[in-house]
BASE-996500 format. One line per field, with one value per residue (C-alpha): residue number from 1; x, y, z. Coordinates in pm, 1 decimal. Layout:
N
num: c(NUM, ...)
u: c(X, ...)
v: c(Y, ...)
w: c(Z, ...)
//
This chain:
471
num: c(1, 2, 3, 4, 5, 6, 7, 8, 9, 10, 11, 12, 13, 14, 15, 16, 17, 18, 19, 20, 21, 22, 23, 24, 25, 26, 27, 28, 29, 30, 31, 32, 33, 34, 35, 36, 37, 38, 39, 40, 41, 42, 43, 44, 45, 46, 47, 48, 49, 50, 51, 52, 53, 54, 55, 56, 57, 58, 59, 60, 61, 62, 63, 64, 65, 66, 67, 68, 69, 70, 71, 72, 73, 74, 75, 76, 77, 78, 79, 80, 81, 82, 83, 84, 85, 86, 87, 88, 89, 90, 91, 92, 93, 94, 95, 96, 97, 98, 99, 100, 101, 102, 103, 104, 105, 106, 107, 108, 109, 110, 111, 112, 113, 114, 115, 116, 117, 118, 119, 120, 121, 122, 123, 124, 125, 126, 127, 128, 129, 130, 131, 132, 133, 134, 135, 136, 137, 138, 139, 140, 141, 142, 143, 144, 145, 146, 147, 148, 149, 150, 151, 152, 153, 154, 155, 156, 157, 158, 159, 160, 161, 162, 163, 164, 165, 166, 167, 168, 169, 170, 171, 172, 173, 174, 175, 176, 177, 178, 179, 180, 181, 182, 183, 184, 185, 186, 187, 188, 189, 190, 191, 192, 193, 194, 195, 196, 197, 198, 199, 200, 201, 202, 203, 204, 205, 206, 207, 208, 209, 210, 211, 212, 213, 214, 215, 216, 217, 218, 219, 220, 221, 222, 223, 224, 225, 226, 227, 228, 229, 230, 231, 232, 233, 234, 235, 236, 237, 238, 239, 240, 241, 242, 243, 244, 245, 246, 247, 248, 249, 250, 251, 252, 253, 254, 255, 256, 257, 258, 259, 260, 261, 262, 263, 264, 265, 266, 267, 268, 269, 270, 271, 272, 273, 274, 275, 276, 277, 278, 279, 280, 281, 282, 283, 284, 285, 286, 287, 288, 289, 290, 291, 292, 293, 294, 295, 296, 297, 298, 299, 300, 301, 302, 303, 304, 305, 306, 307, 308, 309, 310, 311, 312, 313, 314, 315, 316, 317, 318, 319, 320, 321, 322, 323, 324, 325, 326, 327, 328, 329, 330, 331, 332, 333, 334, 335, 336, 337, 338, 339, 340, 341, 342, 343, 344, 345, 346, 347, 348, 349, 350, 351, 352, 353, 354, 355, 356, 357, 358, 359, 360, 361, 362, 363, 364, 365, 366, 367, 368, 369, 370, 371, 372, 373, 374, 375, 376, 377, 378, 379, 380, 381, 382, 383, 384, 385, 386, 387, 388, 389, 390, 391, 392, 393, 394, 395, 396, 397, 398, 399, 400, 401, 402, 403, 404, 405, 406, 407, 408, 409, 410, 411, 412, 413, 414, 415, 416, 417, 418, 419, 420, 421, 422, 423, 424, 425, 426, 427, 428, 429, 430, 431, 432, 433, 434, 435, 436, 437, 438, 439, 440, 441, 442, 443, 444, 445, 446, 447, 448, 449, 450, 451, 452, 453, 454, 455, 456, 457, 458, 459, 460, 461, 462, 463, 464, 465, 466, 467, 468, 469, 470, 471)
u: c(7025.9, 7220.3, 7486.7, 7773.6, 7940.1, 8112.1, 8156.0, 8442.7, 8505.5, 8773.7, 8624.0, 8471.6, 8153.2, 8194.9, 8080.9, 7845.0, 7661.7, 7273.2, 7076.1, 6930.1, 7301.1, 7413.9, 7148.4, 7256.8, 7694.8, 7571.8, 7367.1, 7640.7, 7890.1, 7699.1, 7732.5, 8091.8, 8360.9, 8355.0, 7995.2, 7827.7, 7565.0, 7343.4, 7213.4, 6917.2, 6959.8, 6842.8, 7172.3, 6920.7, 6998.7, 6808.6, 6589.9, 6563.1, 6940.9, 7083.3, 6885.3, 7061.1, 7414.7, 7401.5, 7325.0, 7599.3, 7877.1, 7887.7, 8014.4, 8174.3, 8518.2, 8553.3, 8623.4, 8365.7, 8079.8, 8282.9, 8159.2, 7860.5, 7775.7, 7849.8, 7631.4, 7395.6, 7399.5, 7372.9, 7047.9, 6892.3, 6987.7, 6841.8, 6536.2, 6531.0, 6522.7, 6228.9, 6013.6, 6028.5, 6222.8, 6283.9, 5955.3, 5735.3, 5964.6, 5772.1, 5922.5, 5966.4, 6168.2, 6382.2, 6420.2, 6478.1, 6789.2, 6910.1, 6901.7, 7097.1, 7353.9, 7417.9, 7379.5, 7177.5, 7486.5, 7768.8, 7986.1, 7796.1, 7937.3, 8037.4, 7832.5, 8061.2, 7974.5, 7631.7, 7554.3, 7751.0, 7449.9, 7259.8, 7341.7, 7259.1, 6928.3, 6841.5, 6968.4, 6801.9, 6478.5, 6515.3, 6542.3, 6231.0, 5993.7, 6138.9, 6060.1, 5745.9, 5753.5, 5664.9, 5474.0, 5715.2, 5938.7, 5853.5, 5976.3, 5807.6, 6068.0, 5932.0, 6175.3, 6509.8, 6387.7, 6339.7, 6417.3, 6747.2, 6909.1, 7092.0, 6946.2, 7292.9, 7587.6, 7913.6, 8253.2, 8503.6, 8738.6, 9066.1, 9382.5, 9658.6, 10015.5, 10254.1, 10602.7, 10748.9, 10515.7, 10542.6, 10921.9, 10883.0, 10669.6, 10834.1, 11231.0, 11089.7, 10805.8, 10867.0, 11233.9, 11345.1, 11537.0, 11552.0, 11399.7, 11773.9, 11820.7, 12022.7, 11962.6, 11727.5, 11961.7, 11648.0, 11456.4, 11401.8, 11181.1, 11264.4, 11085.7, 11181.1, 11197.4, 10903.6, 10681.9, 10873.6, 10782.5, 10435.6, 10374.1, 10585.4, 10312.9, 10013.2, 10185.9, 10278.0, 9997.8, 9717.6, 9628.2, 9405.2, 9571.9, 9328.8, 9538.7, 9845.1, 9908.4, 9732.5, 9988.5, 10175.1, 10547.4, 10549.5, 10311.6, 10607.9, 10894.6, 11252.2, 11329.7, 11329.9, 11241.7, 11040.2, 10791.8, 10526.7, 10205.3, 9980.5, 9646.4, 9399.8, 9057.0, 8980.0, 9141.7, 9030.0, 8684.0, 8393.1, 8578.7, 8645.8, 8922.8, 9203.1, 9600.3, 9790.0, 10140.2, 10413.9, 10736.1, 11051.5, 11176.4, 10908.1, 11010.1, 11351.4, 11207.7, 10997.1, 11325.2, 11536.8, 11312.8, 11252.8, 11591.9, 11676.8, 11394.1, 11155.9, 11463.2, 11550.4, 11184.3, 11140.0, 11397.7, 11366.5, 10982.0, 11019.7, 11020.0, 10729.5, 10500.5, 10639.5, 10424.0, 10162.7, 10074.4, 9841.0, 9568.0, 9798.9, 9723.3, 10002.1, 10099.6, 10330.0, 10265.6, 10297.3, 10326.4, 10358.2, 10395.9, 10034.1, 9927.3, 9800.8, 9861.1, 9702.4, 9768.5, 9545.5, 9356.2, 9139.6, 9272.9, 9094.4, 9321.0, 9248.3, 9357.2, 9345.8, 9420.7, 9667.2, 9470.3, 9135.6, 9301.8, 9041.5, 9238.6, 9174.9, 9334.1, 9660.9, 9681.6, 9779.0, 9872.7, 10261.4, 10508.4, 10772.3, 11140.5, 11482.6, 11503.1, 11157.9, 10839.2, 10777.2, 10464.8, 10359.0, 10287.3, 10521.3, 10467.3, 10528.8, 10524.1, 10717.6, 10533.3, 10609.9, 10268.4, 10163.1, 10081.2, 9696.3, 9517.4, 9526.6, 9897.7, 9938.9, 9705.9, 9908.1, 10218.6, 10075.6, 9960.0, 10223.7, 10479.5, 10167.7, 10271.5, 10609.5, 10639.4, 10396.9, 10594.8, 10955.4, 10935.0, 10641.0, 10812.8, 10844.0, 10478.3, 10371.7, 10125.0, 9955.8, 9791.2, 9567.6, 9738.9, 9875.4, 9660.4, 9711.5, 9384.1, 9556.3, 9831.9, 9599.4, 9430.7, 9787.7, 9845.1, 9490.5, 9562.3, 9929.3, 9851.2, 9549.1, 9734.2, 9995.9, 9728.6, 9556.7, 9911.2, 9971.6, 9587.3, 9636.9, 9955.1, 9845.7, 9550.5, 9810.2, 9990.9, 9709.7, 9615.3, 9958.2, 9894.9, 10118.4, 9887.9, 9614.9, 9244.8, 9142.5, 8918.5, 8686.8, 8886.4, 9173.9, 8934.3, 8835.9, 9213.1, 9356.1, 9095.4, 9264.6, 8948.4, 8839.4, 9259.9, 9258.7, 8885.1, 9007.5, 9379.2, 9173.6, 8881.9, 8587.7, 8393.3, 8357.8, 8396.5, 8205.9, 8286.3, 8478.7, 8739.6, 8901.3, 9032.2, 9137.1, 9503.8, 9673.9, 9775.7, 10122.3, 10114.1, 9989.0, 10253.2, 10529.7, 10343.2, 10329.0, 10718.1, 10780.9, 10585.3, 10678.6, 11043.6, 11107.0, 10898.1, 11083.3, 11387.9, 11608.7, 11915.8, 11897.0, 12098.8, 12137.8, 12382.5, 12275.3, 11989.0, 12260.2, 12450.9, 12187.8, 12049.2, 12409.9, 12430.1, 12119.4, 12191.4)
v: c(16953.3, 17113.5, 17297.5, 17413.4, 17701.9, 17897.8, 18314.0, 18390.7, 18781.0, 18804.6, 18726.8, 19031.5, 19016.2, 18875.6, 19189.6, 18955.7, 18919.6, 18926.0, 19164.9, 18872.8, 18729.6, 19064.9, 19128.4, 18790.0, 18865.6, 19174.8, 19002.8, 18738.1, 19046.6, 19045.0, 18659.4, 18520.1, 18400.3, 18083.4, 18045.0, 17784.2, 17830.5, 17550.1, 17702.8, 17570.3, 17454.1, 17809.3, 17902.6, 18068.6, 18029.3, 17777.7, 17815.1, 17696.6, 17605.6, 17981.4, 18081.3, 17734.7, 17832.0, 18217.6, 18000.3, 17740.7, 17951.9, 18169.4, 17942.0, 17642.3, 17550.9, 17593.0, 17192.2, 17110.0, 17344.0, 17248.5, 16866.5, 17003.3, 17168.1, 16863.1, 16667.4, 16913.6, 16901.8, 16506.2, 16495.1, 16816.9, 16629.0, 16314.1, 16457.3, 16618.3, 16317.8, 16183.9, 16533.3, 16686.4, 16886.0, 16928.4, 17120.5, 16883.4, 16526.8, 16252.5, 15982.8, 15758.5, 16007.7, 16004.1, 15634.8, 15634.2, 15788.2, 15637.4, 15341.3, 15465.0, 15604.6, 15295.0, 15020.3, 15142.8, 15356.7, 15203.3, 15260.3, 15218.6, 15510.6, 15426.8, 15463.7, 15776.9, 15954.5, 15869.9, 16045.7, 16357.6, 16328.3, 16304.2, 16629.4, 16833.6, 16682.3, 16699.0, 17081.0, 17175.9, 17046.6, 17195.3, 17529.8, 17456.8, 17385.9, 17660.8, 17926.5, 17802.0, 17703.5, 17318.3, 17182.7, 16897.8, 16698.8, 16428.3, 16140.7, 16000.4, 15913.7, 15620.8, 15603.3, 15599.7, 15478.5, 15706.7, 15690.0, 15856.1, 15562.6, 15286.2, 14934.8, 14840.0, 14928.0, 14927.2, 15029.4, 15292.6, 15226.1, 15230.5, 15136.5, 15222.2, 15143.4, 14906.3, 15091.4, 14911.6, 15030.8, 15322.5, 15332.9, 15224.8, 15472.4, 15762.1, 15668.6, 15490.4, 15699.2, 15981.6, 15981.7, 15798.4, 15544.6, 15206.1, 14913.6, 14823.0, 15177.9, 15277.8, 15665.2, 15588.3, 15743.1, 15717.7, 15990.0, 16323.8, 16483.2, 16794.8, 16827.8, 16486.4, 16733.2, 16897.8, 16555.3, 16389.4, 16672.2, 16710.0, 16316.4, 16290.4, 16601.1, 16345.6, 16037.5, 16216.9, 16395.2, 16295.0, 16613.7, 16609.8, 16739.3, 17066.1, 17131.2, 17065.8, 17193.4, 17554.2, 17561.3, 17863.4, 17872.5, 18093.8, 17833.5, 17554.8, 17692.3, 17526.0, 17253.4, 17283.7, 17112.2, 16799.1, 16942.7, 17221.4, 17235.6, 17361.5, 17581.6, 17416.7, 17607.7, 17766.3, 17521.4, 17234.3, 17045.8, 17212.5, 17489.2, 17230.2, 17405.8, 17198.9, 17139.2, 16858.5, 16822.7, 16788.8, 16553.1, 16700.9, 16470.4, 16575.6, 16961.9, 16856.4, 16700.1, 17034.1, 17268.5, 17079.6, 17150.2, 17476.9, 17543.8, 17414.7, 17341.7, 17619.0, 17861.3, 17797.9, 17866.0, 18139.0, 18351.2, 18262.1, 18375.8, 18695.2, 18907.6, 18776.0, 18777.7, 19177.7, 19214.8, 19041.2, 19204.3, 19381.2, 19025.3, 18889.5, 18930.2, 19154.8, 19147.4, 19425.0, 19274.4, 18922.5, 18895.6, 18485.1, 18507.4, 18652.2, 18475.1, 18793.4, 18944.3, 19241.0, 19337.0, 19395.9, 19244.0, 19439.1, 19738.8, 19706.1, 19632.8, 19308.3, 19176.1, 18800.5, 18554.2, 18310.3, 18001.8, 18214.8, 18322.5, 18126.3, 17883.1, 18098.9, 18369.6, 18148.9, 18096.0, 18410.5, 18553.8, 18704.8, 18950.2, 19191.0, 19062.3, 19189.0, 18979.4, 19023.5, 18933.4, 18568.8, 18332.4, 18282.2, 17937.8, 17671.1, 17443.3, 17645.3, 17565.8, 17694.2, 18049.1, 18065.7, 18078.6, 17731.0, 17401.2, 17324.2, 16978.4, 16874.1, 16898.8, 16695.5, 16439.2, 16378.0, 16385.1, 16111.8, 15891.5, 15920.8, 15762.0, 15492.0, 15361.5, 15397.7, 15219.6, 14945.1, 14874.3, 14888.7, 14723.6, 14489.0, 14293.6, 14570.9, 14667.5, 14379.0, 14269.7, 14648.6, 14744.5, 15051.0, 15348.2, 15573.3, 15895.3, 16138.0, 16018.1, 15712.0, 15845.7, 16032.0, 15656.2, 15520.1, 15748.2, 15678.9, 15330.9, 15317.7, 15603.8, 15393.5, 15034.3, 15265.4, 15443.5, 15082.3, 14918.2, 15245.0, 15157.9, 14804.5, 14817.6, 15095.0, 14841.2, 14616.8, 14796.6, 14879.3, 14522.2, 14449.2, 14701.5, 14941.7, 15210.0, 15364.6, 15312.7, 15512.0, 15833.8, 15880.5, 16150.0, 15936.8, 15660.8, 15953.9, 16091.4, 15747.7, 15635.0, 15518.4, 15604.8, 15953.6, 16055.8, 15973.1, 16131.2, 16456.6, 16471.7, 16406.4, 16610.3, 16357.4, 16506.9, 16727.6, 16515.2, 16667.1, 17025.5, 16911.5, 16700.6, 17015.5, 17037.6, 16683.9, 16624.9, 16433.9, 16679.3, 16672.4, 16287.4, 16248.9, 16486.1, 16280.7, 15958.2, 16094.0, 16187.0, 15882.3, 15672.8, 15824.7, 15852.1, 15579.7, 15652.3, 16002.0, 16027.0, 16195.1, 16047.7, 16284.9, 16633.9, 16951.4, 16770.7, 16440.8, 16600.0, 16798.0, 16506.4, 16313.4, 16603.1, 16625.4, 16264.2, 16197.4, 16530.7)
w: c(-933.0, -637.0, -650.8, -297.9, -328.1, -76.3, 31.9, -95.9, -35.4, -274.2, -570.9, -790.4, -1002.5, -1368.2, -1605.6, -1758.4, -1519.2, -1580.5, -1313.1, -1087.2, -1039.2, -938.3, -651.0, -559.8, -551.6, -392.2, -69.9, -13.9, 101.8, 395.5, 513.3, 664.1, 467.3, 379.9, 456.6, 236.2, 0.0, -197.3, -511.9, -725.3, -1069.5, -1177.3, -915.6, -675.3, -287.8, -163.8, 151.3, 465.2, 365.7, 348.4, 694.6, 890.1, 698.8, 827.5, 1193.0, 1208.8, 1069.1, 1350.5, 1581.6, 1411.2, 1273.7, 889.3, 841.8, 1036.0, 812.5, 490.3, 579.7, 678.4, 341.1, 137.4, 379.9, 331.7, -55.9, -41.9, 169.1, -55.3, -390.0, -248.7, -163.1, -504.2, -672.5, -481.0, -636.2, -235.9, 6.9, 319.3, 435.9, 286.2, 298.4, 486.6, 733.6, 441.0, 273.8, 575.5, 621.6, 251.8, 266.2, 569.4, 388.6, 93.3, 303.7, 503.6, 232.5, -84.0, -181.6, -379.0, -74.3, 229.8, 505.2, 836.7, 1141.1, 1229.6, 907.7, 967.2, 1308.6, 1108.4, 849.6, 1147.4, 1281.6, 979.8, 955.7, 1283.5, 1313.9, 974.5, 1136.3, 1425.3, 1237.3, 1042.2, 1378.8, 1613.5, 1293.4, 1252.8, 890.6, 1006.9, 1344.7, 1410.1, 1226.6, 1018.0, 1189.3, 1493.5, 1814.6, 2031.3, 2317.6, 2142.8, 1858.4, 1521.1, 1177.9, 1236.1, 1485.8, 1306.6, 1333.4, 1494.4, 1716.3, 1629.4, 1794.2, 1644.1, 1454.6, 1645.4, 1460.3, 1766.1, 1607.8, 1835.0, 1934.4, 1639.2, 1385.0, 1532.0, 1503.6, 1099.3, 998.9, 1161.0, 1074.5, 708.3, 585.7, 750.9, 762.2, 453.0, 587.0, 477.4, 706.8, 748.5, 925.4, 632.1, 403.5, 111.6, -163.2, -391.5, -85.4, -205.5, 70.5, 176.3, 493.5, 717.9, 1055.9, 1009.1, 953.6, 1210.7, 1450.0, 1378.2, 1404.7, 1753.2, 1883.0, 1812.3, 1918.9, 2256.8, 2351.0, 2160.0, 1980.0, 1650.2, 1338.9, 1368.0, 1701.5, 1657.9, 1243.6, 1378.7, 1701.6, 1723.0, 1699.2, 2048.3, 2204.0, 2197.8, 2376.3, 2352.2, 2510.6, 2894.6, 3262.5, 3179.8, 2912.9, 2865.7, 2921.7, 2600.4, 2644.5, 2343.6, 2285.2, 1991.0, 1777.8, 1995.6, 1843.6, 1963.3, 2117.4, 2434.9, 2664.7, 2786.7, 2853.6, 2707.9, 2794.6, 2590.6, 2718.0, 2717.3, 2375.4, 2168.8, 2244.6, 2135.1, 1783.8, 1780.6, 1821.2, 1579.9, 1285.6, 1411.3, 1413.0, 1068.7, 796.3, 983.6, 997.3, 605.4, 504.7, 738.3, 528.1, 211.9, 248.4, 433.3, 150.0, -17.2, 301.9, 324.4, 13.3, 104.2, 471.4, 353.6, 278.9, 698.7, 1040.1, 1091.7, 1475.5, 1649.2, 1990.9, 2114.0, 2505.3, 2535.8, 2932.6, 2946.1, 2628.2, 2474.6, 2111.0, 1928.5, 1563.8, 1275.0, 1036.7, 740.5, 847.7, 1177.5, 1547.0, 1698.0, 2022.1, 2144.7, 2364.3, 2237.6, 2313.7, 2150.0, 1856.0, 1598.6, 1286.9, 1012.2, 1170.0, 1281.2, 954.8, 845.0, 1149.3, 1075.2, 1277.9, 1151.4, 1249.4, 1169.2, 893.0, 717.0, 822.3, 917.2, 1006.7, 1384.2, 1294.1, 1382.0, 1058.2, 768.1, 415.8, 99.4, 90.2, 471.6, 583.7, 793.5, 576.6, 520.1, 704.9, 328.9, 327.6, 659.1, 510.7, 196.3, 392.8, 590.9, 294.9, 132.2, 451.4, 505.4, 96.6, 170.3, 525.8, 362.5, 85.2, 174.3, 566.4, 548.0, 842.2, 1086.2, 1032.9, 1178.8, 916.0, 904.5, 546.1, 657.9, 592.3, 930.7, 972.2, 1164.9, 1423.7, 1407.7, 1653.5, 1893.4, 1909.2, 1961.3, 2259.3, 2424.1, 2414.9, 2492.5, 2763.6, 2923.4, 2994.3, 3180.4, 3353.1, 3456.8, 3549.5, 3788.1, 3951.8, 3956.2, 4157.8, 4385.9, 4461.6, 4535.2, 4735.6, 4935.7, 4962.0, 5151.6, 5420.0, 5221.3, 5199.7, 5414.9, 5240.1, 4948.7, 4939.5, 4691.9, 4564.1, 4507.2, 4309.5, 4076.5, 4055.6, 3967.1, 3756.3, 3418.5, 3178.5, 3347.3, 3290.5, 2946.4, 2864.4, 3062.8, 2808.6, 2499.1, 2535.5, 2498.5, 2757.9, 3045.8, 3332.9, 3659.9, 3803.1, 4066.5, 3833.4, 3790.8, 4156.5, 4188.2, 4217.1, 3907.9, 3703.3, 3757.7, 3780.4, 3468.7, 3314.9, 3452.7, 3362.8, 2977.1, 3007.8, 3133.9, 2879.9, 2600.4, 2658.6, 2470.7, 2147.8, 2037.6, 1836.4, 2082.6, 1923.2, 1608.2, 1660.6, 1444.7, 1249.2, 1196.6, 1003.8, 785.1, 747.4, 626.9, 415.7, 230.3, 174.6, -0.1, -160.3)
//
């Protein structure tokens, strides 16, 4: 039997503890925070899986090694079972599980879960033959072959919403409207603006919910020109720098909550985040035009660039004001400090049920719930038919004499796919991408686009209208 736990520095020692658990609690102040640990049924750490831990916590997000760690736990307990681990499992052992996981199992996992498996065997292994402790690993690689590949390929799952659906489950599930248009007098959420805003940031600029729920308030200025440009990196996946730009409507969404559910939760938490400062990122200094702050954390002065400053601390990062002391982050929750991915996720369910059940019609046949990667696939697809009618009538244009003949430059500028890689973050295109000229076409292309989808109609007091009336 296997058991996860994780370093949790603010837990103290149980006085009952026997002498062996002790030395134990006592090592683990030493690893990082949140650092998993698989335990033996005798709740000793188990090796090589405390050594590849210590690794892969230094430099990856703390989602990404919580998955890891139950991952982890599955393919140790599996092995378990067959009376072997890691060091000495066979190629058997290997294909074993890989046929448990993808049809043995009482819910087979999808091909995406699978190559995550994949990367915690193929890293634990990895650890085992550069330390020495085995010559190779136990699978043999013909080509691309190896136990590891699946038999099959299969594409991702995209689920991009139409504009209508769209339209539903922002104004229905996120709103609470009715599919007439009408207040739900039966609607008792409490934070409409917030949701709304958060949604319009993915469905507008295709940002995962790890980038946009950790943005900082200071990151999203009001509304002005024809939209901002954001700086992702240390809350982008892998650590992947790059802008995304956000149109000019979804700033507006972003301002109106800020300005009323944000500024409501904002004071009525100050005092209690006062007594907490001591446990917060406390920051005296935030300079947003050179995207530097310094504070301190642990009793120990810190100083970061904005678009550096790592999730964990964005989560508790906080700054004295006249009225108290209030989050940095721009989606706060009831205690004032920003809402958790779990949060967002629930949020999001819970508009999918509601959209599904009361406007059937205007989801156009839909019955997968909305997630949040749902919208960054909505604005990949929505963004890259744009992109391709733009190419296809520059082509044409150049086909009537219109336009002189194309460099290569151009070919690589106006290229629909390489655009919409470059805004999400796939990949790194080549070096040179980064001095080709489309930048500001693409912003105005998103503005442009996406016009249409944001609720610009909705002002400061249409929201407390609608807030008194379902009051």
């Amino acid at each position: 039997m296997m058991y996860l736990r994780f370093v949790d520095h603010q837990l103290a020692p149980s006085t009952d503890f026997d002498a062996r658990a002790s030395d134990i609690y006592s090592r683990t102040r030493s690893l990082p925070e949140g650092m998993p640990i698989l335990l033996d049924d005798r709740w000793r750490p188990v090796e090589p899986w405390l050594t590849y831990f210590r690794i892969v916590a230094a430099s990856t997000d703390p989602a990404t090694l919580r998955a890891y760690a139950y991952d982890a736990r599955r393919f140790a307990s599996f092995l378990a079972t067959r009376q072997t681990d890691v060091i000495h499992a066979s190629s058997d052992d290997i294909v074993a599980f890989r046929e448990w996981r993808l049809s043995g199992s009482e819910r087979p996992v999808s091909p995406a879960t699978w190559r995550r498996d994949v990367v915690v065997i193929r890293g634990i292994y990895q650890l085992l033959t550069q330390t020495g402790q085995i010559q190779r690993e136990p699978w043999i690689t013909i080509g691309r072959s190896s136990p590891l590949r699946m038999r099959w390929r299969s594409e991702p799952d995209i689920r991009p919403l139409t504009q209508a659906q769209w339209r539903t489950f922002l104004d229905v599930g996120l709103g609470g409207r009715t599919a007439a248009g009408d207040l739900d007098e039966s609607w008792r959420g409490t934070t409409s603006l917030r949701s709304k805003a958060g949604a319009q940031l993915a469905v507008t600029t295709g940002m995962r919910l790890g980038e946009f729920s950790t943005l900082l308030d200071a990151e999203v200025p009001p509304p002005t020109g024809t939209g901002i440009s954001v700086l992702l990196e240390a809350c982008a996946k892998y650590q992947k720098r790059r802008r995304v730009h956000v149109p000019l409507t979804t700033l507006r969404a972003v301002d109106l909550y800020r300005q009323t559910e944000r500024r409501a939760v904002v004071r009525a938490s100050a005092a209690s985040l006062w007594r907490r400062r001591s446990e917060l990122f406390v920051v005296d200094e935030i300079d947003v035009s050179a995207g530097i702050l310094r504070g301190r954390v642990n009793g120990r002065r810190s100083r970061w660039r904005l678009h550096q400053l790592p999730p964990h601390l964005r989560r508790i990062a906080v700054i004295e004001r006249d009225h108290g002391m209030e989050a940095l982050g721009l989606f706060v929750g009831r205690g004032g400090l920003p809402i958790s991915r779990r949060q967002w996720h629930a949020t999001f369910e819970a508009a999918s049920g509601r959209a599904l059940r009361l406007a059937q019609d205007e989801m156009g046949g839909r019955r997968a719930r909305i997630t949040p990667h749902d919208l960054r696939h909505t604005f990949a697809v929505v963004l890259l038919k744009s992109l391709t009618d733009v190419a296809l009538a520059r082509e044409a244009e150049r086909r009537a004499g219109n336009v002189g003949p194309a460099t290569i430059s151009e070919h690589i500028a106006i290229n629909p796919r390489l655009t919409v890689q470059r805004l999400l973050g796939h990949s790194n295109p080549a070096t040179t991408m980064v001095y080709l000229r489309y930048i500001e076409d693409t912003d105005a292309l998103i503005q442009d686009v996406f016009e249409s989808w944001s609720d610009e109609g909705m002002t400061y007091a249409d929201a407390v209208l609608a807030d008194r009336n379902v009051a």
